[in-house]
Residue, then its C-alpha position, 0 to 999 in steps of 0.5 A: x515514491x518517498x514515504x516516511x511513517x510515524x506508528x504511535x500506540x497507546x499506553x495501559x497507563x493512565x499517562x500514556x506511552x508513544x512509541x515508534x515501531x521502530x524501536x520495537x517497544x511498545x506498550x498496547x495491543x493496538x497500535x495507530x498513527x500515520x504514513x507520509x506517501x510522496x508521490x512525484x508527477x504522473x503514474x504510481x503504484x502506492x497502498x493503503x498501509x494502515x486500517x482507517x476508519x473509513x477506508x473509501x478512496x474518496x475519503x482516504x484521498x480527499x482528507x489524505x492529500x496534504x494541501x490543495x489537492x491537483x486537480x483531475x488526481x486520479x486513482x485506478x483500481x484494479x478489478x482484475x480485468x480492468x481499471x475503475x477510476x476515480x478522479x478529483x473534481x474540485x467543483x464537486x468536492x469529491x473524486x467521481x464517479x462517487x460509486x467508484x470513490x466509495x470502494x473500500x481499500x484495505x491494507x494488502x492491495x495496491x492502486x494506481x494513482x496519476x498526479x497531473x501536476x509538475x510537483x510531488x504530493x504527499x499523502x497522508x494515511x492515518x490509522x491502525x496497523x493490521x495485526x494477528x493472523x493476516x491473509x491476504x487471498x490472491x488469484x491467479x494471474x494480474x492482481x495489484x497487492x502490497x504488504x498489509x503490515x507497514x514495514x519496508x523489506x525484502x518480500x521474503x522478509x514479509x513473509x511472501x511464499x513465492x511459488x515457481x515462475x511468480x512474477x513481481x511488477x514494481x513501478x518505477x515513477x522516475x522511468x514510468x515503467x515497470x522493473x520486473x523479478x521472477x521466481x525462477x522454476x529451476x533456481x527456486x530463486x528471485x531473478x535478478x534478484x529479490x524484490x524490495x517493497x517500501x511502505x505504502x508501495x504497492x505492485x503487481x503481482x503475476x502469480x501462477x496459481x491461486x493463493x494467499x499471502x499469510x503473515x502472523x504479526x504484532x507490534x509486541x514482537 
């Protein structure tokens, strides 16, 4: 999974200021604009890194996918027992079943997604990026998770507090399976080592307890 992002804000100026995130000076509170995710064939684990203003699998996928869109693209959504699947259906025009597509998916939680076909997609999320006091809740065990700010890093570096035998599940497309890091009970370390998250990548995460990912974030910062 490639991604290349584009963070663009608003001036208070009547002229207007552009800006990327990555060179940190920015002149609004808000802060909008898009991710390029590339996805190769088969199955990945990507997010939707930006707050959109409408957060449906079937309008982030179906706007979001450059070019013709594959047919029989599927995203799976975790429900914490089981997967809901959406498919693209050219004829319809929609991905189905439509009560599945129209799930909102907000920054902090991972999908699945399957390309049929034997060339990378790009998809194309547009939107503002989550600022403030950020908490994204978690249970115990299997949950599908990602960083709700777009930002490419260490897990510790955005500011996941790990608790003893944690578990993350990150997927590698080229191999199709998973490379997997523990935080060690005696170490209190990640092992083998810490995992790094890119933006709009999204993983499983196996928690052994109950709890919340918080991060404090502005783009001023």
């Amino acid at each position: 999974m490639r991604t290349k992002t584009l963070l663009l804000t608003a001036a208070l100026s009547a002229a207007g200021v552009a800006s990327s995130m990555a060179q940190g000076t920015v002149f609004s509170v808000n802060a909008v604009g898009y991710v390029n995710t590339t996805v190769g064939p088969k199955f990945s684990i990507i997010a939707n890194p930006l707050n959109a203003s409408d957060n449906s699998i079937n309008t982030l996928f179906k706007t979001g996918i450059q070019g013709t869109i594959p047919e029989s693209f599927q995203v799976f959504r975790f429900s914490g027992t089981g997967f809901k699947n959406s498919q693209w259906d050219s004829l319809d025009g929609n991905f189905l079943p439509l009560q599945n597509s129209a799930e909102q998916v907000l920054p902090g939680e991972g999908l699945f997604v399957r390309n049929p076909s034997t060339s990378p997609v790009t998809i194309t999320f547009v939107g503002e990026v989550p600022q403030g006091n950020l908490v994204n809740a978690y249970p115990k065990g299997f949950s599908l998770r990602a960083s709700q700010v777009p930002q490419a890093g260490k897990i510790t570096d955005l500011g996941y507090a790990a608790n003893p035998n944690d578990q993350i599940y990150q997927f590698d497309n080229t191999k199709q399976g998973y490379i997997v890091n523990t935080f060690d009970d005696i170490n209190l370390a990640w092992l083998p080592s810490v995992p790094t998250i890119a933006v709009g990548e999204g993983f499983f995460l196996k928690a052994a307890t109950a709890g919340s990912w918080n991060r404090t974030f502005s783009v001023n910062q």
